[in-house]
N, C-alpha and C positions, 0 to 999 in steps of 0.2 A: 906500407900505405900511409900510414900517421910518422913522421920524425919528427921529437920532440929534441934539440943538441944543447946541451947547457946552457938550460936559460934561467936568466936571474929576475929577479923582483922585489924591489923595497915601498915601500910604502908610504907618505909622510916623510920623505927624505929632508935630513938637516932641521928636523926638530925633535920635540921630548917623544911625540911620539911613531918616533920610526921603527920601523920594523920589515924585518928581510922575511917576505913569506916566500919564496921559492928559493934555494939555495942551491943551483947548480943541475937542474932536474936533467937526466938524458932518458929518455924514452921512445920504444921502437913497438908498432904494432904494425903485424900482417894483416893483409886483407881479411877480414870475416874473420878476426879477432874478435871476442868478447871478452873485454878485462872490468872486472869490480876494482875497486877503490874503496880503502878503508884508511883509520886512522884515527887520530883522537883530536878532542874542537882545538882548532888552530892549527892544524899540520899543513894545511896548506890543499886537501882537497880541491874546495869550490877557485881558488885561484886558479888552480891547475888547470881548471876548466875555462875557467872564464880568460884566460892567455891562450889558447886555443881558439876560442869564440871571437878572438878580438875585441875584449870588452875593455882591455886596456894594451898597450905597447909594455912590451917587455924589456928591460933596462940591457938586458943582452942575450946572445944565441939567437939560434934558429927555430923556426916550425915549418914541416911541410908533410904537405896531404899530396901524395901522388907524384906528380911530377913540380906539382908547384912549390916554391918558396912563398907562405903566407904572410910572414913575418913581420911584412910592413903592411900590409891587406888592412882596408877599415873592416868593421865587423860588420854591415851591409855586402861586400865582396865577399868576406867568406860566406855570407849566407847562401851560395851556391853551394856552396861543397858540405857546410856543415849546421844539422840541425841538434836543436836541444829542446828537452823537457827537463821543465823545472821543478822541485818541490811540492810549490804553488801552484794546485788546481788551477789559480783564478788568470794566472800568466800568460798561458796559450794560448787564448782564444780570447776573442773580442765577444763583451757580455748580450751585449745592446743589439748583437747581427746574430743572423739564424745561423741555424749546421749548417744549410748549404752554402752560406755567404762566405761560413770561416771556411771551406774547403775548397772555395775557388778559389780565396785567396793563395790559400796554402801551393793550391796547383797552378798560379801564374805567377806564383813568386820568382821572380830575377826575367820575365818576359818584359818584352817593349809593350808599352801603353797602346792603346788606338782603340776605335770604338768598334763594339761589338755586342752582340746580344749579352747582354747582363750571364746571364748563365743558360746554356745549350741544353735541348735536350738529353743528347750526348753524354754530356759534363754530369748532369742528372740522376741519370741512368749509372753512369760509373762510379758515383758518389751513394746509390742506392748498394749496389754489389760492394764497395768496400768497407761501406758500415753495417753488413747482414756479418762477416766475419767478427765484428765485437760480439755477436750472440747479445746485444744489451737492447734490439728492437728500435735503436735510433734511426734507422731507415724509412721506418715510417712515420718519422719526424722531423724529418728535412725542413719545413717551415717555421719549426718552432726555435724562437730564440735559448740560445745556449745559456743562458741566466736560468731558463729552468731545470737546469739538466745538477744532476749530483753532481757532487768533488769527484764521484768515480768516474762517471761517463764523461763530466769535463777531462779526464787524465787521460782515459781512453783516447777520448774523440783527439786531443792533444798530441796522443801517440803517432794515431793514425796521419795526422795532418803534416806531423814532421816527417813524415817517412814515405808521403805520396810522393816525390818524389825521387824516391830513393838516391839518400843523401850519400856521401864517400864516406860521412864519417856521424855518429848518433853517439851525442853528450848526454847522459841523464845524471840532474844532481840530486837525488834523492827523492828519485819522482814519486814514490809511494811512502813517504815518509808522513804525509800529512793525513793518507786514509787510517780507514778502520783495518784493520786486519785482514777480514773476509777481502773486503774490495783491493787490497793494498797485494795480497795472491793473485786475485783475477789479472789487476793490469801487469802482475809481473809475469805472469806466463803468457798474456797476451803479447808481452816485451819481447819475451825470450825466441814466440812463435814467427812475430816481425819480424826479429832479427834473422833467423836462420832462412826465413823463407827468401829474402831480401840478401843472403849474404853481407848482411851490416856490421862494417867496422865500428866496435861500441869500446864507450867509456863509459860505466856506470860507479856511481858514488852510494854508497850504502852505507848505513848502521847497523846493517842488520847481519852477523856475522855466520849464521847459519847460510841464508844468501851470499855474501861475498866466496864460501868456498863451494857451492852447489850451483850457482848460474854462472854461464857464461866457461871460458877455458884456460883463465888467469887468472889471479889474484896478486893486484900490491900494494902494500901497506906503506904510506908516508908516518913522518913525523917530523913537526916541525919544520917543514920548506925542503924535507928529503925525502928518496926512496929507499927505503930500509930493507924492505922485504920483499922479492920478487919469486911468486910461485906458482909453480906450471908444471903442467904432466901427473908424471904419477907420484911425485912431490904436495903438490896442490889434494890429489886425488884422495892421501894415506891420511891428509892432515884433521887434526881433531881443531876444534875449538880452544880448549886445553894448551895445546900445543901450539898455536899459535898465539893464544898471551902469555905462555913462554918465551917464545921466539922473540914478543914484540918486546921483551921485559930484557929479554937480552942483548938485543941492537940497540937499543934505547936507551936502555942506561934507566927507564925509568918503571918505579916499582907499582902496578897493579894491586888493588885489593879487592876489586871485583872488575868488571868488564863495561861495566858505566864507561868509565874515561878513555875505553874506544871507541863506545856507541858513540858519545856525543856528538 
């Protein structure tokens, strides 16, 4: 569903500070794939994403989602095919419009313009039934602007909006990175529940390495602009924590003293 074929990226080309953050990536995910993403700060993670997203042209290779070659696609075009959740509660949603404004949006994204009732009862009504499934009572808050809503229910509501849709392919760069714990659980099993119900091909970026081996049905660890470690099945299944900052200490070449310098 997703081919990623040797694609490069530097950065700052032809000055002090250049730097090759993707070095040669080839990556291949099937349909209703859920793969984590881990690695240590600088491995090239959020790039990896963001050269998917089309947030920048890649210096070379391919990307393609289905049948299409994306690869020269601006990142409004792929916004058909591919949604993300960022980090950043505050990213996904516009502060200043209510729930139901950000959900129209969300649901006549990549439609032809022309006039029509601002929001249908219909549209309404559908937008009530898919926010009763967060269990967070935003449904009966359709009117109220999103500036009042938590970092959680903003990440939720966020989820939901990218996935009304149902995209071909679901970027998260760390989407729970910036809650509390308690909430930073909720939206990830709310994730995990989207995903499977949805059949969503996912990329998920994590710190959280407990997470990277327990969601989703791959794990693979970058370093430095590479794919180091790719695990799956009952490989992925047997692995400890333990064992894979051994793994990562041994394709790496680089020596661990606690497990900070993968979190990062």
């Amino acid at each position: 569903m997703l081919r990623v074929q040797n694609i490069l990226k530097t950065f700052n080309k032809g000055t002090v500070n250049e730097k090759m953050a993707i070095k040669g990536i080839t990556l291949k995910l099937a349909a209703g794939d859920f793969v984590t993403v881990i690695g240590s700060n600088g491995a090239g993670k959020s790039t990896l994403l963001n050269s998917i997203a089309g947030d920048f042209p890649v210096d070379k290779g391919e990307i393609h989602i289905g049948d299409c070659e994306i690869t020269g696609w601006p990142q409004y075009r792929r916004a058909s095919l591919v949604s993300r959740v960022f980090q950043d509660p505050m990213r996904g949603t516009a502060s200043s419009m209510t729930i139901e404004e950000n959900m129209v949006m969300a649901l006549r994204r990549g439609q032809s313009r022309r006039l029509r009732r601002a929001i249908s009862a219909k549209e309404r009504a559908y937008f009530r039934q898919e926010l009763t499934k967060l269990g967070l009572s935003l449904e009966n808050r359709l009117t109220n602007k999103v500036s009042l809503l938590s970092g959680g229910q903003r990440q939720a509501l966020t989820l939901l909006m990218a996935t009304i849709q149902k995209p071909q392919l679901l970027l998260l760069d760390e989407h729970t990175a910036a809650l509390d714990p308690k909430t930073a659980e909720k939206v990830l099993d709310l994730t995990c529940r989207v995903a499977a119900e949805n059949n969503l091909t996912t990329l998920m970026i994590t710190h959280n390495l407990d997470h990277a081996l327990s969601v989703g049905n791959r794990t693979i660890m970058m370093h430095e602009g590479r794919i180091i470690l790719d695990l799956r099945e009952e490989e992925r299944t047997n692995m400890t924590i333990n064992r894979l900052l051994e793994m990562f200490e041994k394709e790496s070449g680089s020596h661990i003293h606690n497990d900070r310098m993968i979190l990062a």
